[in-house]
KOLTOR-253665 format. One record per residue (C-alpha): x, y, z; residue in one letter; residue number from 0. Coordinates in nm, 3 decimals. Example, Ala and Ser with C-alpha at 12.3 -4.5 7.8 and 13.67 -1.06 7.14 Angstrom:
KOLTOR-253665
{{1.230 -0.450 0.780} 'A' 0} {{1.367 -0.106 0.714} 'S' 1} 
END
This chain:
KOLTOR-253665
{{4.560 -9.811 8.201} 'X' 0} {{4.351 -10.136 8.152} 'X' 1} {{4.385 -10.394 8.311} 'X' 2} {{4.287 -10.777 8.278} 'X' 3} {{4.236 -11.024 8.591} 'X' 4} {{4.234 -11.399 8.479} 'X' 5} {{4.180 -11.631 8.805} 'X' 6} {{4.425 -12.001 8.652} 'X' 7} {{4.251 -12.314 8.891} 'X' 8} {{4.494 -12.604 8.870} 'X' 9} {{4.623 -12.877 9.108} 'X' 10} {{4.982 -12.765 9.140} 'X' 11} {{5.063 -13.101 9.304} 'X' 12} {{5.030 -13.254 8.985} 'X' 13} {{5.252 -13.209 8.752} 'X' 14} {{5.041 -13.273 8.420} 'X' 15} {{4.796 -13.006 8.523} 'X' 16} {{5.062 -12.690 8.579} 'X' 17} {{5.243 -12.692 8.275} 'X' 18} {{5.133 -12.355 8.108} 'X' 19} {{4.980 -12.205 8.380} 'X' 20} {{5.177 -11.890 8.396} 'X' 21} {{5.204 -11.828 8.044} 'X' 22} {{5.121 -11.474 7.891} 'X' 23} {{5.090 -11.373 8.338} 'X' 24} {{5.282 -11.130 8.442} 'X' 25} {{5.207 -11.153 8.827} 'X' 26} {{5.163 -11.476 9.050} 'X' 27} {{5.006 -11.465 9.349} 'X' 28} {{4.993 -11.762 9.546} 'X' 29} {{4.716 -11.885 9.815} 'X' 30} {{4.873 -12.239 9.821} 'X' 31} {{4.848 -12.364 10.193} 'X' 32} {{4.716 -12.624 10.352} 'X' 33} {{4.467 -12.592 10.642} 'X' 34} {{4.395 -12.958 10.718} 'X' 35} {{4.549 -13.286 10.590} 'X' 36} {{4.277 -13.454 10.311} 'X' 37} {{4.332 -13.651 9.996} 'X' 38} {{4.645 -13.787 10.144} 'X' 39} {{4.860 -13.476 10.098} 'X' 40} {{5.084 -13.322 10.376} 'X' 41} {{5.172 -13.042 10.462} 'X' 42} {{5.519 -13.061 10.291} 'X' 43} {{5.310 -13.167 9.970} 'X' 44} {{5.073 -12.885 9.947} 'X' 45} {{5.309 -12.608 10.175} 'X' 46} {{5.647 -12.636 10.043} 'X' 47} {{5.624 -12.862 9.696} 'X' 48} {{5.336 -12.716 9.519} 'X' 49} {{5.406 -12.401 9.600} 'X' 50} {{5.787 -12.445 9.467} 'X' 51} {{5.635 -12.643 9.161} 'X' 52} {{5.443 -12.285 9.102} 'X' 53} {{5.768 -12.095 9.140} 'X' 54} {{5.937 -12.358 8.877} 'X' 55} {{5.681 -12.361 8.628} 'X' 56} {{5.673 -11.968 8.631} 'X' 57} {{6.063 -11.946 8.581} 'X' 58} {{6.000 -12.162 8.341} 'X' 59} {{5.819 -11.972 8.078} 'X' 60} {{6.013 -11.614 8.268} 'X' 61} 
END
């Protein structure tokens, strides 16, 4: 069996920078959390949104 690790870096608060992220993956692992507020973003921004935006986009392309 061979296997292939690709490590995707994208801000998955923005939407212009996801889109084909999860293409040709078969596995998604997320790390998304936040550990302390910067750039303006929350907790339900980094947390809950970009983590759903991750889910989306991968539904997206199945």
């Amino acid at each position: 069996m061979t296997s292939t690790k690709l490590i995707i870096t994208a801000e998955v608060t923005q939407p212009n920078t996801r889109q084909g992220i999860c293409n040709n993956v078969d596995f998604v692992i997320s790390t998304l959390g936040i550990t302390r507020q910067r750039d303006k973003l929350t907790y339900q921004n980094v947390d809950y949104q970009a983590n759903l935006n991750l889910l989306r986009e991968a539904e997206r392309v199945g």
